[in-house]
N, C-alpha and C positions, 0 to 999 in steps of 0.2 A: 329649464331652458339652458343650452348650453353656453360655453363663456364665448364661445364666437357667433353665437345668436344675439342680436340686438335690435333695435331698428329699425323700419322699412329703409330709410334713409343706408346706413351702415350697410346692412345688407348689400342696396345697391352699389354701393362704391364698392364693398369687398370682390362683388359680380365682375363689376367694370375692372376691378384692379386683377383678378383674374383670367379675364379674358386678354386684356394687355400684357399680364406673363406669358398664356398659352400662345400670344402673337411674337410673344420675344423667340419662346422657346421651337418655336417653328421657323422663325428667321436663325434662331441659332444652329436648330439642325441644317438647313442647307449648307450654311458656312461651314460648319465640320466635315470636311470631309480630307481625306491623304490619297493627294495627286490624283484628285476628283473622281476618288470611291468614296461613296457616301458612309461615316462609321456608323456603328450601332448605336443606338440609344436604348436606356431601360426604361421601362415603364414603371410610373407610383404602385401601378396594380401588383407588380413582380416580388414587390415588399409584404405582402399577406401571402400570397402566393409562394414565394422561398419559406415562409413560416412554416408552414403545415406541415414540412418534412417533420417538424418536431411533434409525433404523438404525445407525449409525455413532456409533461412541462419540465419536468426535473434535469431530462437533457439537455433545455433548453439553459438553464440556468448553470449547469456543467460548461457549456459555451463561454460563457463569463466568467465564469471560474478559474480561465485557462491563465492565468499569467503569469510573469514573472516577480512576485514579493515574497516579502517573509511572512505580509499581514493580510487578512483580506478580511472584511466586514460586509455582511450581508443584513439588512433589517428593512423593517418595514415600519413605516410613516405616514401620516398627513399633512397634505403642504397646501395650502388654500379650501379647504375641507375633499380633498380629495386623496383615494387609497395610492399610497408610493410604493415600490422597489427601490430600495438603494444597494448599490454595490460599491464598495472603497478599499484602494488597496494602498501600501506603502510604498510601490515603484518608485521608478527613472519618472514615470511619468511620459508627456507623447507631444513631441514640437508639431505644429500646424500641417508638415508635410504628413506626418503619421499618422494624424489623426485623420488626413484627406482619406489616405488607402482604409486606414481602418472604416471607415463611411464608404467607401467606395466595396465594387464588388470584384471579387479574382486576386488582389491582392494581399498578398503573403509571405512577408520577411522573417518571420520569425526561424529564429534560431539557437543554438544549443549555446549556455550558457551557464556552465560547471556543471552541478548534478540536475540544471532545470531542462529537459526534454522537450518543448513544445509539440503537441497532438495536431495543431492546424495545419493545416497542408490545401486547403481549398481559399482561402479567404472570402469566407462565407461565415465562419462562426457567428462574430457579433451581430450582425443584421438578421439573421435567421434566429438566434436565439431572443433579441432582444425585439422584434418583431411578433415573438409568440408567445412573449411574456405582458405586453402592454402594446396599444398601438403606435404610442411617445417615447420617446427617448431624447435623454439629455446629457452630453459628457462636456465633465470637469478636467482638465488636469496640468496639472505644473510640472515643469521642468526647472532645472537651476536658473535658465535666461527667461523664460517666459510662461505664460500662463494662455492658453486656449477652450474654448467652448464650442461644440461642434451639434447641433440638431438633426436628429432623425427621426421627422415625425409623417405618418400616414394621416395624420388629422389636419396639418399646416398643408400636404400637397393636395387635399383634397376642398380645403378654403380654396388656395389662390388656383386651386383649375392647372395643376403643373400638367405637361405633356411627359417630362423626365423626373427622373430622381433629384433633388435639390435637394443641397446637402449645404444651410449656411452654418459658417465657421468665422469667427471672429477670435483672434488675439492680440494680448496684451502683453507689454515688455515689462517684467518686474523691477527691472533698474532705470532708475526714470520716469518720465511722464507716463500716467497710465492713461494710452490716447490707443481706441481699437485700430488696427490696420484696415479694415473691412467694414464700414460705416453700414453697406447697407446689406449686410450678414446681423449686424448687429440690431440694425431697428427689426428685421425680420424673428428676431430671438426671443426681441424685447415684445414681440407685439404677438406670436405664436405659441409660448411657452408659459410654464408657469411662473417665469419670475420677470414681472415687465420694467423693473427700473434698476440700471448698473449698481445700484449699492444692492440687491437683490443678487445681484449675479456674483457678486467680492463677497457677499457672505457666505456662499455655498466655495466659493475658492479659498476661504479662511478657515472654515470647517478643516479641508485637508491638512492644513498646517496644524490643527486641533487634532485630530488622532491622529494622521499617521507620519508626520513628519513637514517637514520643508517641499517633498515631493511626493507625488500619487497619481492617481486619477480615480473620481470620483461620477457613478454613473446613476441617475435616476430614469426610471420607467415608470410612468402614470396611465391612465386607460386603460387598464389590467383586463384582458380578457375576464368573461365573467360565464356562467352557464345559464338555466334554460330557468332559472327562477330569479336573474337578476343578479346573481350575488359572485363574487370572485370565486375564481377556483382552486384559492388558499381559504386553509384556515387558519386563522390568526390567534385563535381563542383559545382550541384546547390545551396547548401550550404553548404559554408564552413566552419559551425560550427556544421555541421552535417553528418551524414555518411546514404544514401539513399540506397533505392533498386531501378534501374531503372525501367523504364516506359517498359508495357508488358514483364515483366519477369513474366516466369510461374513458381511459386515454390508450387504449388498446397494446399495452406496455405488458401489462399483467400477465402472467399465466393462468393466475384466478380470479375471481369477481370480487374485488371487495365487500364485505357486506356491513363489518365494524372494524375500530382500532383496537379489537383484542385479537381476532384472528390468529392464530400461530400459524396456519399454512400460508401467508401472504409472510414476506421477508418484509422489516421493518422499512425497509429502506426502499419499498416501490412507492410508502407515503408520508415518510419524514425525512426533509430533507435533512434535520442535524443527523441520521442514520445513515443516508445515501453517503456526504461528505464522508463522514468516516472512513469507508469503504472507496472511496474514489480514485485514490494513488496507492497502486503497491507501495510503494514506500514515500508517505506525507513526509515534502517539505517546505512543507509554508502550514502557519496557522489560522483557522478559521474561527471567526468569531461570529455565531449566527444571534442577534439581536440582543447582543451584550455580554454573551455567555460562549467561551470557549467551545469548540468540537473535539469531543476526545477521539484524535484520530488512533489507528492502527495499523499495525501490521500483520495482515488478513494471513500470510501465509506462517506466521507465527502464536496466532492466538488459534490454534487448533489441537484437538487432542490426538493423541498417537499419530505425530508426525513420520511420512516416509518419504525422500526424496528416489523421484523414477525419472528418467531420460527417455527422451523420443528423441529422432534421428531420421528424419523427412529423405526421402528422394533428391529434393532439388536445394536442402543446404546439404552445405558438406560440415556444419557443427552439431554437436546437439542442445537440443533444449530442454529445460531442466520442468521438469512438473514436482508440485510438492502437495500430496494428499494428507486428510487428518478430518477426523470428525468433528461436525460444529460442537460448542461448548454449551450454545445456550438453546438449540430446541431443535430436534430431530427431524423436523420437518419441511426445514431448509438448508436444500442442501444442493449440489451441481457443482459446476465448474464455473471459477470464477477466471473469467480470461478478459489481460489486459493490451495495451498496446502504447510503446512508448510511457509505461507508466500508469496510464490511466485507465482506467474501469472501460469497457469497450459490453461486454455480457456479464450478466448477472447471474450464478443459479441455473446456470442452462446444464438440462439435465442430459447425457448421455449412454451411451450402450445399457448394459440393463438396468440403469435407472428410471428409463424410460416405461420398464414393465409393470404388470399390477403385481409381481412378483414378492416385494419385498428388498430384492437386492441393490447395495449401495446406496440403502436411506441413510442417511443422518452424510454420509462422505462428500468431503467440501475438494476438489480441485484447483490448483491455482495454478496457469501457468502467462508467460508473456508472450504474445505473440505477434511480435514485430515484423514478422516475415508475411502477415496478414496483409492486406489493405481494406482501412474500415469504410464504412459506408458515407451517404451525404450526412448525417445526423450522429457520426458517430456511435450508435448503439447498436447496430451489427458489424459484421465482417462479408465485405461480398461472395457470393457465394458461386466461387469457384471448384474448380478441382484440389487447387490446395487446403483450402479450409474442408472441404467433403472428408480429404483425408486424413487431415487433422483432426475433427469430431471420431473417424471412427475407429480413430487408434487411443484417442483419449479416452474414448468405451472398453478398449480392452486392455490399459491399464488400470482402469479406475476396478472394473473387474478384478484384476489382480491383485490388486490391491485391496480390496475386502474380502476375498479368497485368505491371502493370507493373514489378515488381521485375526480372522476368525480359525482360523488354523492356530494364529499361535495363542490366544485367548482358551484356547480348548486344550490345548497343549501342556500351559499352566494350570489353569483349572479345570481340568475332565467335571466335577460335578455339578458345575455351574448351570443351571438353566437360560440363567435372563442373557436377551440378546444384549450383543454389544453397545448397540444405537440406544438401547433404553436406562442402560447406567449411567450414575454421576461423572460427569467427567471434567477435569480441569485443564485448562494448556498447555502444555509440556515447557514452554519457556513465557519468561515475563521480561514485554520488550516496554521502556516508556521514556517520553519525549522530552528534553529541556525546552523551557519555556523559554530560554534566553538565547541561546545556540541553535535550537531545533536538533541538535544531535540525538541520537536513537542510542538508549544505553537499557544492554540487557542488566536483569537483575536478577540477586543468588533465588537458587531454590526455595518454594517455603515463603516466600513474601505473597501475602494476597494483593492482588493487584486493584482490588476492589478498593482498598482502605486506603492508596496513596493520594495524597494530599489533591487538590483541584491544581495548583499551581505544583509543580516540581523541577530541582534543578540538580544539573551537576552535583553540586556540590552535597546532595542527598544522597549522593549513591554511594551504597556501603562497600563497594568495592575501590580503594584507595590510587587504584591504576587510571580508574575512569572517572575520578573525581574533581574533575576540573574540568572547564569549557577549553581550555587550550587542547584538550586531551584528542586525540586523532577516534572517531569514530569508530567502535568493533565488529569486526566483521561479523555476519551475521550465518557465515557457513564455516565449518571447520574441513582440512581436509578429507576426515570420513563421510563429510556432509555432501561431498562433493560429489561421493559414488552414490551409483543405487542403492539401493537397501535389499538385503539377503532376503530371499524366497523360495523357504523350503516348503512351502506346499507346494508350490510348479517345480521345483527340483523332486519330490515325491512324487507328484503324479505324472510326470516323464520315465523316472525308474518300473512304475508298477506299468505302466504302456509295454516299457520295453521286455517287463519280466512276462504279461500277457502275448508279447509276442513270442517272447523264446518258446512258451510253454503249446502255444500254437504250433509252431516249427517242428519242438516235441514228438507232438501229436501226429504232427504229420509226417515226421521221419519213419521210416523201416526199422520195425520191430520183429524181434522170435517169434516167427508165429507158432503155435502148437498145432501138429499135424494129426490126423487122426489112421492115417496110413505110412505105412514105413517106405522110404526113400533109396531106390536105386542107388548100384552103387556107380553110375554114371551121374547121378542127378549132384549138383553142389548146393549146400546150403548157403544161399544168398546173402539173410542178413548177419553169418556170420563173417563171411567174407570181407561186405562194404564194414562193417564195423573193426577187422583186420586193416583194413587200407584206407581207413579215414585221414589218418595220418601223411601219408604218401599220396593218395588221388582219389582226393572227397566224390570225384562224380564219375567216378571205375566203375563197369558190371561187369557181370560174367553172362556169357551166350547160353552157359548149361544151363542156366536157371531156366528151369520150365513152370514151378510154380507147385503149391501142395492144397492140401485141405484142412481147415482146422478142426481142433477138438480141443477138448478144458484138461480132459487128467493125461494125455498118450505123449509121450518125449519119443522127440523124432531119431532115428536109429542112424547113425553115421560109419561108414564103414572106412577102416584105416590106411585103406589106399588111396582114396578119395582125398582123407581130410589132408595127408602128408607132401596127395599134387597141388591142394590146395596150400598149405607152407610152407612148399619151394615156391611158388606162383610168388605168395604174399611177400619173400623174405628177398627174389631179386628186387623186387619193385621198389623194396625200402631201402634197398641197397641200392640203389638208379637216384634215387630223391634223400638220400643221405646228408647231401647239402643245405638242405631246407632244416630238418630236424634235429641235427648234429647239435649236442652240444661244444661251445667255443673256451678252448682250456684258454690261461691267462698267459700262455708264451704264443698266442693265436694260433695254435695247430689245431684241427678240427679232431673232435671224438669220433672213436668207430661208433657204428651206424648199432641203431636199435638193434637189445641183444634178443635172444631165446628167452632170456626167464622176461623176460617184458615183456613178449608175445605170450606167452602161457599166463600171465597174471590178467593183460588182456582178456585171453577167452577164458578165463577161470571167473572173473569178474563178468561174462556177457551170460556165461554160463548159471552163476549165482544168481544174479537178474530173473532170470526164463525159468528156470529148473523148479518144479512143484514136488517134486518124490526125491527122498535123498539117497532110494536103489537109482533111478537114472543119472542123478550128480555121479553116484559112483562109478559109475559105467562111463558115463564121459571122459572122469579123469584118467581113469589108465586107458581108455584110448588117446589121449592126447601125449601121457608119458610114454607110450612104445612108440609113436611116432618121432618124439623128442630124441630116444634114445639112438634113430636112424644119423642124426649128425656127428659133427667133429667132436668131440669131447673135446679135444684141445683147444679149438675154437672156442667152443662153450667159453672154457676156463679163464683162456684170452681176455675175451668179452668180460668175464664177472672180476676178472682185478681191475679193466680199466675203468668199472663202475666202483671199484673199492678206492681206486685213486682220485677220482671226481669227487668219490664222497670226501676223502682227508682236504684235499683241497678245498672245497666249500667250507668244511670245519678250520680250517688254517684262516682263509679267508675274514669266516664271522667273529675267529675269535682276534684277528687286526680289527675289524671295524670295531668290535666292544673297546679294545684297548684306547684306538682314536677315540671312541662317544666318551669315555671316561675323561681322558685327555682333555679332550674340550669341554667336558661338564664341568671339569675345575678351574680352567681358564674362564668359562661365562660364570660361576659363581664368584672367582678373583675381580673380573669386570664391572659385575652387579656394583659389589661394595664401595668400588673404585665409584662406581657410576652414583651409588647410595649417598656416601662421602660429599663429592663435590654437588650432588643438588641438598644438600644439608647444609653447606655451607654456602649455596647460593640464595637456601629459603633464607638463612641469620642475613644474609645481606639485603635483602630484600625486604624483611623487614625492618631493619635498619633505616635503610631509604625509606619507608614509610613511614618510618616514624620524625626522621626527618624533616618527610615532606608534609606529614602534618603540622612537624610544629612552623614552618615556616608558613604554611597557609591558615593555623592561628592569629601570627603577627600580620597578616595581610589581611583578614578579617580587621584586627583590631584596627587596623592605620587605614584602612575601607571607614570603619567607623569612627573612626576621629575626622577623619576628612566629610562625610557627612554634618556630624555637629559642626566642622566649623564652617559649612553651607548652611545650613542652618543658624548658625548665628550674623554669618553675611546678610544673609535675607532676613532676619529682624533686624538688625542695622538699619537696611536699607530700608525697612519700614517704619521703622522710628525716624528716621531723615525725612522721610514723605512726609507724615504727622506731624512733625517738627513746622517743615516750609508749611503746612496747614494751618498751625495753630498760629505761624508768627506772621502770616497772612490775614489772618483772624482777627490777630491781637492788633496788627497794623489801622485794619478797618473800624475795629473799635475804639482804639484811639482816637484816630479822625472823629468819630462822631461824638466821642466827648468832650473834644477839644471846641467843638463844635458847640455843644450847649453849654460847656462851660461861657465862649462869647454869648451867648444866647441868656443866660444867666445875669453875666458881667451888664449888658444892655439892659437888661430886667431891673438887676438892682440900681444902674443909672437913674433911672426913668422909674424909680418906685414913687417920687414923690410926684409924679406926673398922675401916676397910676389909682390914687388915692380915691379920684372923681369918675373912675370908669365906671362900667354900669354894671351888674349882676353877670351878662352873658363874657365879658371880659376878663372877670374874675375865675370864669369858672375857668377859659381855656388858659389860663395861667398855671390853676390846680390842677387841671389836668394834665400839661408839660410837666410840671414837680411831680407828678405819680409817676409817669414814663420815665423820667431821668432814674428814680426809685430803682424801677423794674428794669431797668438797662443796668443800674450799679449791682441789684443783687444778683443780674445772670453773669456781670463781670468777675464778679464774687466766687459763684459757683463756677466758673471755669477758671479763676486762678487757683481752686484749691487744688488743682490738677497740678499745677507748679508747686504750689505754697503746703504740702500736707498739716502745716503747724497753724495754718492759717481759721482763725476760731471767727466765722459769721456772726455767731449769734451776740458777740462782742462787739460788733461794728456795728457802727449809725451811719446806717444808707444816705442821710440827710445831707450828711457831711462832705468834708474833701478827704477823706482818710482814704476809703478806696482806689480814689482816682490817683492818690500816691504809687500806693501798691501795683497799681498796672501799670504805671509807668517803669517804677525802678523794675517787673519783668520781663517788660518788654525792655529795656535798655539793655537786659543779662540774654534773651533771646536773641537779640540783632548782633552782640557780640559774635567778631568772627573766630575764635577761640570754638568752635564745634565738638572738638574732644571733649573737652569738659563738660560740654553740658551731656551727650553721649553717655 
């Protein structure tokens, strides 16, 4: 039976008192309205209804997640035999106005505060997540001035019959009288929830002051959603330092079906939450503690093997954004693009360009980038899906591409005889980043440390590098200038070159070649490609008209006759003389070279000739016709030409042999530098270690005066606990007193009246004997609590009978009431 099941009687009143809200709340809608437009109201139903955006409970619980401490506890409980969610963090905590909006819906103040980023931008988290997590909810939280309690339950609007969202909130002033402002928030709290009496409700506000401080806010969710056999859709059992999603739960999240929690192709973290947190801030700063046990968070784009940083460069920013690839470390078969927003986890593993294929490629490669210029969805676990994110995804595909292109390029590269792929080797992180517990600052660590072996707790002061050894110490950056740029990619620099060398060699192919004729050539006919191959130089896209065209054959060299070739090297030799300007070499007092000589044209067609020529009787034949035609010019000119090719050449030799002279020059000036430069970082390393060793010994003495100041906290607080025991015992001893001062009259009247006593009857005797045994067993427990004063004090020596004892407690109670307290101290 449920706890708001009772009675026919109860029932009825709960009925009537019901129906008396849904009459309030109906007269309250008419009165709401601005300059008599009716406003909106929400419906109780709208509260299950906003839920469902959340398929996956785990985003739901990321909602809550969202806030501003350094601490945050997550565990799980039972509070009147029923399954709890608790969430508690170390905040500011939330005055009565904040906590309205945060209960309310559309409301969203949050904002940036140093490195904390808030994700919320709808104010919708908390009611949506914590709606999908339980149908109850219950928030705690203190401020410096006050203390607030605020209920958002579907179970309470659906008792009293609400029409709207009812949202009671009661607080209390922590200075002063603790009298609620909101009387009848509060009977509704007391009487809906699970804690029905105000000292129930200061216990769970005292709790906050028990872990996380003076301030917080502390949140409980009860009626936990559950599935289709009864039972929650946590598992609480198989570990109990963790909080799971059960095996075959469908929360349409997955990429895969879960079937167990061995799986490797499910990511650990679609069904343990301490795995998911890990992963949820690119860069964690705040601690989470899931049911007593730390989360060892990270840095997703740091714990990856063969890191490469690549930039993309969108259309519509004008920055770019930085992507950083690297293979997972711990199983090959989770792998995507991890893309965040404002920090936080947005997609998981989402696979991209040919990851996508049954291919093979880009398994094990992990993506991280941020992408703020995104806008995520109502539940946060997508991005809408616009044109910018379309082309986001499909550029991220063909870097992630490139990016295993050349992984695997340059692994080939070093190792030609290697078979095993890359994704199937051991591989470790390239750097080791880890968190102080006391600061939360992110301190890389040297090479060579396993990161597996460092301690559960670790601080500052562990880090073997002496620079970053202290909490005051400024955080390191986590990119170095080279870190900044891309990363070199000579395989797409290779396969660009061999593109372009495939095309020149096509061009080749298709250029005008000698062809071999198999009939001999008029002496009107011009041989074409020696021609264009004469005037490439001067005018690449020159013909000649004569060219009529020949026929080929494999052994026949085509027959050239010397009038021909000679109108052909006046033709060729004005045209080079025309375009002189183009090809001229530029001497160093800027006066232009005469224009390409004779023996350059002859080397020319003696080279086109070498080329073509199969028989070396036609070679022969060639060349003196080309020298009787040669012989047709100026000799003087010729000669002209070949000195000023003999002065060009000393020049260039003049030239090479200053630049050697300069390269030498400066080779001994950057060797003088080096040294120079050698020198003072040698004397920078001795100073520097100096300073460290300095600044060790000075954070020795700070340790040590850390630990004297301890002890003498530690002996304050025995002091002071000795003082307590002390007013204890002399309160004790006080009481005891009295009561033997007490039967000592009681005695004193005894022995009056003994002669009285003489004639009583048996049953008067006996309760006599029996008063003397109790005085007995009062003086030996008085006994055995003064040896606690008295160590020299010997029992077995004393007769309880007597008045000896009753001495002895006097004279320590007369030394404990003294107010001289040091000494007895």
């Amino acid at each position: 039976m449920s706890r708001f099941e009772g009675s026919l009687e109860d029932r009825g009143r709960l009925e009537r008192t019901g129906e008396d809200q849904g009459e309030e709340d109906r007269r309250a809608m008419e009165v709401r309205r601005c300059r008599g437009i009716p406003l909106s109201a929400v419906s109780p139903k709208f509260l299950h209804t906003n839920s469902t955006s959340h398929t996956w409970p785990f985003s739901a619980i990321a909602e809550l997640i969202d806030v501003m401490a350094k601490q945050l506890w997550i565990d799980w409980t039972r509070i009147k035999g029923i399954d709890c969610l608790t969430f508690q963090d170390n905040g500011s905590g939330m005055t009565q106005r904040k906590m309205y909006k945060m209960l309310s819906f559309g409301f969203s103040d949050k904002q940036k505060v140093k490195r904390h980023i808030p994700v919320g931008v709808y104010g919708n988290g908390f009611k949506s997540g914590s709606m999908r997590l339980g149908k109850d909810a219950i928030v705690f939280s203190k401020t410096t001035e006050s203390m607030s309690v605020g209920l958002l339950s579907q179970t309470y609007l659906e008792t009293i019959r609400a029409q709207q969202v009812v949202v009671p909130i009661v607080t209390f002033r922590r200075v002063g009288q603790n009298q609620a402002e909101d009387v009848a928030s509060l009977q509704d709290i007391l009487r809906y929830s699970l804690f029905n009496t105000e000292s129930e409700l200061f216990s769970e506000l005292r709790a906050i002051n028990a872990t996380s401080g003076s301030t917080g806010t502390r949140i409980i969710i009860w009626n936990l959603r559950r599935i289709t056999n009864g039972e929650t859709e946590f598992d609480f059992n198989t570990d109990r330092y963790d909080i799971q999603i059960k095996a075959n739960t469908c929360h349409g999240h997955d990429k895969y079906k879960r079937q167990d929690s061995t799986m490797q192709t499910v990511p650990e973290s679609d069904y343990s939450l301490r795995a998911y947190c890990s992963i949820l801030y690119l860069k964690p700063r705040m601690q989470i503690i899931i049911r007593g046990q730390k989360v060892k968070t990270q840095l997703i784009s740091k714990s990856l093997a063969h890191i490469a940083k690549d930039h993309y460069r969108p259309t519509f920013l004008s920055n770019r954004i930085r992507i950083t690839f690297g293979y997972n470390t711990k199983s090959k078969e989770q792998y995507g693009i991890m893309m965040y927003h404002k920090n936080r986890l947005i997609k998981a593993y989402e696979r991209v360009g040919c990851q996508r294929k049954a291919d093979g490629r880009g398994v094990g490669v992990i993506g991280v980038i941020e992408c703020n210029f995104l806008q995520p969805t109502h539940n946060k676990q997508d991005f809408d899906n616009t044109d910018k994110y379309r082309k986001t995804v499909y550029n991220l595909g063909l870097k992630l591409e490139e990016y295993w292109n050349e992984i695997r390029y340059k692994c080939k590269k070093e190792n030609p005889t290697c078979t095993i792929p890359i994704e199937d080797t051991t591989k470790f992180p390239d750097q080791t980043w880890v968190q102080c517990d006391k600061c939360l600052k992110w301190r890389r660590l040297p090479d060579g440390i396993n990161y597996r072996g460092l301690p559960e707790q670790w601080f500052c002061h562990m880090n073997p590098d002496p620079q970053f050894r202290s909490c005051k110490a400024e955080e390191e950056p986590e990119d170095s200038d080279d870190d900044q740029r891309s990363y070199p990619k000579p395989y797409k620099r290779q396969r660009r070159n061999s593109k372009i060398q495939k095309e020149d060699k096509k061009q080749q192919v298709l250029a005008p070649v000698l062809p071999p004729s198999t009939t001999p050539l008029s002496d009107n006919e011009v041989w074409r490609p020696l021609v264009d191959a004469l005037t490439a130089y001067s005018s690449p896209h020159s013909t000649n008209p004569a060219y009529t065209g020949c026929s080929t054959s494999r052994n026949s060299m085509p027959i050239i006759s010397g009038s021909t070739l000679s109108a052909t090297l006046e033709r060729v030799k004005k045209k080079l003389a025309m375009h002189s300007a183009v090809d001229a070499c530029v001497e160093t007092d800027g006066t232009a070279a005469p224009p390409l000589s004779l023996p350059f044209l002859r080397k020319q067609i003696l080279a086109t000739t070498q080329m073509n020529t199969k028989t070396p009787q036609r070679e022969t034949e060639w060349r003196e016709e080309v020298e009787e035609d040669i012989t047709e010019y100026d000799q003087e000119k010729y000669w002209q030409e070949e000195q000023c090719e003999d002065k060009e050449e000393e020049r260039v030799a003049k030239a090479t042999e200053l630049y050697l002279e300069e390269a030498e020059t400066m080779e001994i000036k950057a060797n003088a530098w080096e040294e120079v430069q050698q020198q003072q970082q040698d004397q920078l390393m001795e100073l520097m270690q100096t300073t460290a060793q300095e600044r060790d010994t000075y954070k020795e003495q700070v340790h040590q005066l850390q630990q004297e100041v301890k002890e003498i906290k530690h002996r304050c607080e025995y002091l002071e606990v000795i003082r307590r025991e002390r007013n204890e015992l002399k309160s004790r001893c006080e009481q005891m007193k009295r009561e033997l001062e007490h039967m000592k009259r009681q005695r004193v009247t005894m022995m009056q009246n003994s002669d009285m006593t003489l004639n009583l009857d048996q049953g008067t005797q006996n309760g006599m004997e029996e008063n003397c045994r109790k005085l007995r067993s009062l003086r030996c427990t008085i006994g055995r609590l003064l040896v606690t004063f008295v160590p020299t004090l010997d029992l077995d020596q004393i007769d309880f009978d007597g008045d000896v004892i009753d001495g002895v407690l006097e004279q320590v109670v007369n030394e404990v009431t003294s107010p001289n307290d040091a000494d007895f101290i």
